[in-house]
N, CA, C and O of each residue as an XYZ file, in Angstrom:
300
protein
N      71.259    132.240    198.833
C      71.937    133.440    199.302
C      70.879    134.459    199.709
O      69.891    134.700    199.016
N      71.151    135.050    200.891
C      70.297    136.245    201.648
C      70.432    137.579    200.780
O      71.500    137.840    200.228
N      69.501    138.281    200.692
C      69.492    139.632    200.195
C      69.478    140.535    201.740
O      68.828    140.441    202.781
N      70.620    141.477    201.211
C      71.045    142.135    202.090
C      70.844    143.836    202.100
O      71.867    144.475    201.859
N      69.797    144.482    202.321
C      68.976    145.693    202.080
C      70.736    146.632    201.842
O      70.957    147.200    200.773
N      71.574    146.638    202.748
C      73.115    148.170    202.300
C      73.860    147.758    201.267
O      74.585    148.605    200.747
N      73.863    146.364    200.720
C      74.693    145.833    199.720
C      74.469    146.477    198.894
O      73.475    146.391    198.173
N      75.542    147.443    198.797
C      76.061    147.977    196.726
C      76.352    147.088    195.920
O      77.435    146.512    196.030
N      75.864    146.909    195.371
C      75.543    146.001    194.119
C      76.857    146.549    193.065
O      76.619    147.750    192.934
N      78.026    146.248    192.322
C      79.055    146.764    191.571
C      78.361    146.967    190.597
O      77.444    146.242    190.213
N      78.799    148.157    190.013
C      78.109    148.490    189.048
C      78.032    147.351    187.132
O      77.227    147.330    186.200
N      79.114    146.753    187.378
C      79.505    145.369    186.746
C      79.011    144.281    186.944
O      80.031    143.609    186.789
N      78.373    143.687    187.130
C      78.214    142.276    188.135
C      79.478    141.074    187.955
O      79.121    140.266    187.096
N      80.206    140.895    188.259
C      81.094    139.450    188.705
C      82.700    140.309    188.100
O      83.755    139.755    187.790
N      82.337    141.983    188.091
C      83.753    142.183    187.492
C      84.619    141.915    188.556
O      84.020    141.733    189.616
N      86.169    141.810    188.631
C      86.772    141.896    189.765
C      88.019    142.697    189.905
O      88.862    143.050    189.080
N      87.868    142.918    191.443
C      88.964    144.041    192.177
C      90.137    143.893    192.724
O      90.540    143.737    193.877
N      90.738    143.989    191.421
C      92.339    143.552    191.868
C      93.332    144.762    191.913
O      92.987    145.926    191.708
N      94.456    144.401    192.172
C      95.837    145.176    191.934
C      96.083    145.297    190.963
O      96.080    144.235    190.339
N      96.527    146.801    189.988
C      97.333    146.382    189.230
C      98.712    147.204    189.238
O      99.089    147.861    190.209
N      99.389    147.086    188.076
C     100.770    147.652    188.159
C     101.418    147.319    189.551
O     102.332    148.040    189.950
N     101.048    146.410    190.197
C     102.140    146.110    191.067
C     102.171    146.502    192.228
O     103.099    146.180    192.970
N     100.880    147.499    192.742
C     100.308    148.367    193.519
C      99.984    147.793    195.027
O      99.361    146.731    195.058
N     100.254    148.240    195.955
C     100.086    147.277    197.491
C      98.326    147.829    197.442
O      97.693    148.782    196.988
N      97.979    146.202    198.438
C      96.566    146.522    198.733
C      96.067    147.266    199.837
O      96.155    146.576    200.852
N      95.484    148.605    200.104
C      95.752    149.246    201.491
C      94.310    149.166    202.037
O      93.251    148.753    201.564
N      94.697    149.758    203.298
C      93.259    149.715    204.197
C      92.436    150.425    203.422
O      91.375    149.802    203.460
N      92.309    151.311    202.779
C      91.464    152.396    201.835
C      90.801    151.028    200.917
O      89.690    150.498    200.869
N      91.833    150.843    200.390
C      91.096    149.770    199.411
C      89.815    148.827    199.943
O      88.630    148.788    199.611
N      90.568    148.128    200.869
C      89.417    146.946    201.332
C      88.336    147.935    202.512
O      87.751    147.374    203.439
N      88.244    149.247    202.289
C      87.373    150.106    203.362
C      86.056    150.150    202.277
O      84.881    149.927    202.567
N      86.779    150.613    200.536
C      86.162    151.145    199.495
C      85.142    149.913    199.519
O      83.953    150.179    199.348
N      85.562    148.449    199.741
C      85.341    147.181    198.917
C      84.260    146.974    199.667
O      83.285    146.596    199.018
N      84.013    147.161    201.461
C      83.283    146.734    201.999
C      82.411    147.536    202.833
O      81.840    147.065    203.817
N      82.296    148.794    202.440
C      81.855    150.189    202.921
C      80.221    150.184    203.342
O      79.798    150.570    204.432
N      79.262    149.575    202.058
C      78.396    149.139    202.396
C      77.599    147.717    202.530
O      76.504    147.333    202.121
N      78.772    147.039    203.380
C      78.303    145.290    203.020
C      77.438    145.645    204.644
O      77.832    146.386    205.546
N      76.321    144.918    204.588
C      76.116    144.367    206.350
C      77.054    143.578    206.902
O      77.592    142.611    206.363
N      77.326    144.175    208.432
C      78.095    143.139    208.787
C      77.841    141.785    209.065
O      78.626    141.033    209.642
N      76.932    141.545    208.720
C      76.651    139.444    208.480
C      76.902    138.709    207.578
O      76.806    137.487    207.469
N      77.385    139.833    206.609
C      78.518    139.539    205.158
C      79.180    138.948    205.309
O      80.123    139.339    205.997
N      79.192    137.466    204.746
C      80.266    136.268    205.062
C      81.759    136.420    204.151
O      81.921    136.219    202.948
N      82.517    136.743    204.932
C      83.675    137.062    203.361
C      84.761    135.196    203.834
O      85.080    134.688    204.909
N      84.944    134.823    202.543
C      85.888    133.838    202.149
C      87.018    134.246    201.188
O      87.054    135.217    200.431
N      87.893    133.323    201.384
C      89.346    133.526    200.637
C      89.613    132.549    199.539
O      90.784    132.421    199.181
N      88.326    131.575    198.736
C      88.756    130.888    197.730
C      89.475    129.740    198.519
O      89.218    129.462    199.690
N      90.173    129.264    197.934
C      91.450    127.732    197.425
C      92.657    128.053    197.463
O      92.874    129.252    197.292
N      93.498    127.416    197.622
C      94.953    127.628    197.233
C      94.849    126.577    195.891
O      93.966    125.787    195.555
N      96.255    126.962    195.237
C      96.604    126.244    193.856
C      95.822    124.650    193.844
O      94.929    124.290    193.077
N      96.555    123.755    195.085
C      96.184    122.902    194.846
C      94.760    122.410    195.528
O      94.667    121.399    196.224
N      93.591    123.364    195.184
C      92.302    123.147    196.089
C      92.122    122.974    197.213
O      91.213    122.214    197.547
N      92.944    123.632    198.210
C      92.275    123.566    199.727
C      92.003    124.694    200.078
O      92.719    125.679    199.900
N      90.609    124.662    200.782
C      89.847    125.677    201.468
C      90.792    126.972    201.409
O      91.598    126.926    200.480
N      90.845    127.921    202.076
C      91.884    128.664    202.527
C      90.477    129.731    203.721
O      89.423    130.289    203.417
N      91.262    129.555    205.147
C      90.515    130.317    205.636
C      91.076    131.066    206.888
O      91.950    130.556    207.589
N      90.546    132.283    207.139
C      91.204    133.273    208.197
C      91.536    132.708    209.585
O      90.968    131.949    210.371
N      92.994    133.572    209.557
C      93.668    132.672    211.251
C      94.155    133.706    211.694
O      94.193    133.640    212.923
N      94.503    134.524    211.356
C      94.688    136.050    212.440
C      95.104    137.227    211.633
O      95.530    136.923    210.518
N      95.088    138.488    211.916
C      96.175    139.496    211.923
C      97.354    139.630    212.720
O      97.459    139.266    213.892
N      98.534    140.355    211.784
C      99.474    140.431    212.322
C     100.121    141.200    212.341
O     101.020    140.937    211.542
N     100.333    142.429    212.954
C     101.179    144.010    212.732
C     102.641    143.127    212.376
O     103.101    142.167    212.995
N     103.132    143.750    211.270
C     104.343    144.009    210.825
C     104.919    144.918    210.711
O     105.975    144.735    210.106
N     104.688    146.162    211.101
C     105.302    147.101    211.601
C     104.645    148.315    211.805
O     103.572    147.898    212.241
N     104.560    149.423    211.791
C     103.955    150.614    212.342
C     102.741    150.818    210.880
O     101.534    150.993    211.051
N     103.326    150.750    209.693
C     101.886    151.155    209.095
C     101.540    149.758    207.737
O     100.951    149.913    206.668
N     102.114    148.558    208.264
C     101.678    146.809    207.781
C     101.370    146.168    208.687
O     101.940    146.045    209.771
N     100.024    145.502    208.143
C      99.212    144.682    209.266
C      99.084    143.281    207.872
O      98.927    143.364    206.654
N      99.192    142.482    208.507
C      99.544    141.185    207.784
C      98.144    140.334    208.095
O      97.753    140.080    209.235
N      97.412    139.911    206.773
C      96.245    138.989    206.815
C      96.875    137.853    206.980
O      97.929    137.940    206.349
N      96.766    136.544    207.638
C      97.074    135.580    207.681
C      95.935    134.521    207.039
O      94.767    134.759    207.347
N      96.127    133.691    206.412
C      95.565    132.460    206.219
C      95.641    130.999    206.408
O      96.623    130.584    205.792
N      95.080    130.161    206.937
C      95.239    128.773    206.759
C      94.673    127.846    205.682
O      93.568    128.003    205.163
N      95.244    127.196    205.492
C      95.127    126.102    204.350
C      94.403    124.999    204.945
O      95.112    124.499    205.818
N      93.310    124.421    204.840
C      92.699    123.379    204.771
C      92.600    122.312    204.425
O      91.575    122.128    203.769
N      93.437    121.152    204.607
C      93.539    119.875    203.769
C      92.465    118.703    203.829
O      92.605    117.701    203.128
């Protein structure tokens, strides 16, 4: 893995940034998450349940203020 001179380092190392109480994830959020990554920052989406890849296939406005991440599954 490349060292990346703007990467904020979390002040935790491997804690993680989730939802809670039930809370929608907003553009603020993922602005906070990636504010100082370089953009050559490779971001991935993990697996689905039953271990396949899972990887980006578009955005999708769902209405005036929801924009929908899409994913594909990899078999």
């Amino acid at each position: 893995m490349s060292e990346h001179k703007t990467v904020q380092q979390p002040k935790l190392p491997g804690q993680m940034i989730s939802s809670s109480g039930g809370l929608p994830l907003t553009v603020g959020d993922l602005r906070n998450a990636i504010a100082y990554l370089d953009d050559q920052v490779e971001v991935t989406f993990g697996s689905s349940i039953a271990g396949n890849h899972l990887s980006f296939y578009r955005f999708k406005w769902r209405g005036d203020d929801l924009i929908q991440i899409e994913l594909s599954e990899d078999e």
